[in-house]
Legacy VTK file of the C-alpha trace (Angstrom):
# vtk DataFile Version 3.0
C-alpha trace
ASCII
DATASET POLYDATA
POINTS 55 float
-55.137 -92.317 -10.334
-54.404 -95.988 -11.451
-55.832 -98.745 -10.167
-53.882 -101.324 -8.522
-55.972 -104.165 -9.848
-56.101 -104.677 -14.500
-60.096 -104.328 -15.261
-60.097 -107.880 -16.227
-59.606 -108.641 -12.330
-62.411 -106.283 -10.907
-65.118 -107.087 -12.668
-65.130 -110.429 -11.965
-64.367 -110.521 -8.370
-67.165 -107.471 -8.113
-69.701 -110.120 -9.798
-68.459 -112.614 -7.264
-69.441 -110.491 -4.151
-73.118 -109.562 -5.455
-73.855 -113.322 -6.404
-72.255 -114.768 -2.722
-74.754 -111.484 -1.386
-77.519 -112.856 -3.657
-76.574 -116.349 -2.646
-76.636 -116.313 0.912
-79.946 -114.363 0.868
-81.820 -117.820 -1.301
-79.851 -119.930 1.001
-81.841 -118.371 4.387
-85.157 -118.034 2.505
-85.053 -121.356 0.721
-83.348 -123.790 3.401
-83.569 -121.773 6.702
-79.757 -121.293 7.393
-79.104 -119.308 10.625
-79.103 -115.597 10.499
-75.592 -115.373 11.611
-74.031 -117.481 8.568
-76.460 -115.320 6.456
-74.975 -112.081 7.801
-71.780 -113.508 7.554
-72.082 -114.536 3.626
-73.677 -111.133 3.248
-70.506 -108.589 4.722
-68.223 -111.588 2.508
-70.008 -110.252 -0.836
-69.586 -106.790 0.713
-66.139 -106.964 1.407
-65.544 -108.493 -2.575
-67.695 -105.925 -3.462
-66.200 -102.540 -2.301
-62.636 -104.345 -2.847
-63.046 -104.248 -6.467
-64.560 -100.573 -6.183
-61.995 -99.031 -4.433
-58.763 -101.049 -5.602
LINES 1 56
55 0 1 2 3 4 5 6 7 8 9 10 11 12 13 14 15 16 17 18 19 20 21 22 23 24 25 26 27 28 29 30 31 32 33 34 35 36 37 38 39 40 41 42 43 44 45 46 47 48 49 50 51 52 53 54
């Protein structure tokens, strides 16, 4: 099956969705930002994160 995005596309944005995960998780530990913007930040990295997987 080929992939609709070129390697050199996936891995990057699939780096970018665990570091905005890893991100928003210092962000409410470190500075007490709401829970919602945390969740939020966290389903964003998700999102980046299975995109890359699956496309």
């Amino acid at each position: 099956m080929k992939k609709l995005i070129p390697s050199k596309y996936r891995y990057p944005i699939f780096f970018t969705g665990v570091m905005v995960i890893v991100i928003s998780g210092l962000l409410n530990k470190y500075l007490h930002m709401a829970e919602g913007y945390t969740e939020i930040g966290a389903a964003i990295g998700f999102l980046l994160f299975m995109f890359s997987i699956v496309l």
